[in-house]
Structure formats: C-alpha cells, structure tokens
C-alpha positions as CSV (number, residue, x, y, z in Angstrom):
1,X,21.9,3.6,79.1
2,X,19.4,4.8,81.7
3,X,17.4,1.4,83.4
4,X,14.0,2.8,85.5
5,X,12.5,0.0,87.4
6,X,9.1,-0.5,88.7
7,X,7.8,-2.1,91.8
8,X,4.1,-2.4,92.5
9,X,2.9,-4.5,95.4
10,X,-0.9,-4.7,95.7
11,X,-3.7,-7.0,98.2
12,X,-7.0,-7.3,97.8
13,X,-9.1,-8.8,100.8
14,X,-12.2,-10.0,101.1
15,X,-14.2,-10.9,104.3
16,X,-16.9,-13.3,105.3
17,X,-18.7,-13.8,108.4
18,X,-20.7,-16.7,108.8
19,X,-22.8,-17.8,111.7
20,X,-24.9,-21.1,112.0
21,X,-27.1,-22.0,115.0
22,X,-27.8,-25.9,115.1
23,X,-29.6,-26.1,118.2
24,X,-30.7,-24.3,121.1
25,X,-31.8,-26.0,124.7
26,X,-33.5,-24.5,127.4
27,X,-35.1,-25.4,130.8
28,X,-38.7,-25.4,131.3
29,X,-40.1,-23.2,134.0
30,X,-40.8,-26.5,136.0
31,X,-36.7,-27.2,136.8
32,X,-36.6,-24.0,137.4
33,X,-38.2,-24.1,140.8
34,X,-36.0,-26.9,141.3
35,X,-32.9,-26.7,142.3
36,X,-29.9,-29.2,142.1
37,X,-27.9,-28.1,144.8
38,X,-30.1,-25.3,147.0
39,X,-26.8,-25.8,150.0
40,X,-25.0,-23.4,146.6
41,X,-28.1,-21.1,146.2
42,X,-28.3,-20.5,150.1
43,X,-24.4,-18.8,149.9
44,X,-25.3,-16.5,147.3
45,X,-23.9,-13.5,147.6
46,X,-22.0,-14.7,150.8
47,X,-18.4,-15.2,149.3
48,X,-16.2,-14.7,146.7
49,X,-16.9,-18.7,145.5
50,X,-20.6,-18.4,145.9
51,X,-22.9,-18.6,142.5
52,X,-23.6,-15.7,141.0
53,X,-25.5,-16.7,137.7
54,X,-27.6,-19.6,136.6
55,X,-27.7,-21.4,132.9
56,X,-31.1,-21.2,131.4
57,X,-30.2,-22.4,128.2
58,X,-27.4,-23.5,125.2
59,X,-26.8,-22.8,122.4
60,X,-25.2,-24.7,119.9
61,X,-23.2,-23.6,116.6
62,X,-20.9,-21.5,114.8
63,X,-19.6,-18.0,114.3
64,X,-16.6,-17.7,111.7
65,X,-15.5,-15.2,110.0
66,X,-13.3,-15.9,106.2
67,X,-10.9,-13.8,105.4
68,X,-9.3,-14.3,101.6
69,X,-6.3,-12.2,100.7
70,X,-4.9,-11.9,97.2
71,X,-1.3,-10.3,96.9
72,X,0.0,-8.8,93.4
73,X,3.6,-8.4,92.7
74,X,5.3,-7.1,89.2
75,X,7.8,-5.7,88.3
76,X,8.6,-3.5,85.1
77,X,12.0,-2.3,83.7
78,X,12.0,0.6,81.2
79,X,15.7,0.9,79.1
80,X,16.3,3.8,78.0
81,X,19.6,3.8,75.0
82,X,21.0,7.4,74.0
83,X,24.1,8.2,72.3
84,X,25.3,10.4,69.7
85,X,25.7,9.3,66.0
86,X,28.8,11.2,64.2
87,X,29.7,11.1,60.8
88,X,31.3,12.0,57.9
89,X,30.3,12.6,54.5
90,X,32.8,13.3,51.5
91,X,31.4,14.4,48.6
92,X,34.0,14.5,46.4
93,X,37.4,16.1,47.1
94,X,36.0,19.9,48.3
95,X,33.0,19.6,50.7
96,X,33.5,17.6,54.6
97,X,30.4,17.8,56.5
C-alpha cells in the first residue's frame, strides 16, 4: 500500500485604513501676539530647555488601520492498493494455466 499525503496551508489578508478627523482648533491671529509666558520666549534658543516650537492648533481624531487575516488548512491522503492476483484454472485433467 503506498499512502501520499497532502498539506496546503494558505492566508489571505486584507487591509483597511481608516482615518476620521472630528475636530480641529486653532488660535486666532489675536493670541498670537500674546504670549502666556514671554520670561520662556525670551530664552529661546539660549539652552537646551528653552522652547523651540509653538502649538497653533489641534487636531482631534483617528487614524487606524484593519487588518483581517484568513488562514486555510487541509489536508488530503491519497491510498494507493497494488498487489498481484495469481491463479489457477483447471480445465479438465490436461490443461493448468
């Protein structure tokens, strides 16, 4: 008996990338003459701890990105039966095959 077995291992993937931007705030030119601590803005580029950029605005959301993966397994066995057939036939007393 000869036994031939088959493995097959398969994914599929499928990716998504969503993004979703639920608000955005900025300042208006007026604060931007104004400033909250101007001791900070006077060290700039002074030292390492001095400022060294200013938020203008925020936005507010989401980036995602999905990914779905889909794994295939199966597994097929193939039997193979061989042999040999012998026989006799008598026909009558004189022939023997």
């Amino acid at each position: 008996m000869l036994k031939d077995e088959k493995k097959t291992e398969k994914m599929e993937t499928v990716s998504f990338m969503y993004q979703s931007i639920r608000q955005i705030e900025y300042i208006n030119q007026d604060l931007r003459l104004e400033t909250d601590f101007p001791e900070l803005c006077k060290d700039v580029g002074s030292s390492r701890s001095a400022p060294t950029h200013v938020v203008t605005s925020i936005t507010r959301g989401c980036n995602a990105v999905l990914v779905f993966n889909k794994y295939y397994q199966s597994m097929n066995d193939l039997n193979k039966i061989a042999g040999n057939l012998q026989a006799t036939i008598s026909l009558g007393n004189s022939l023997k095959l």
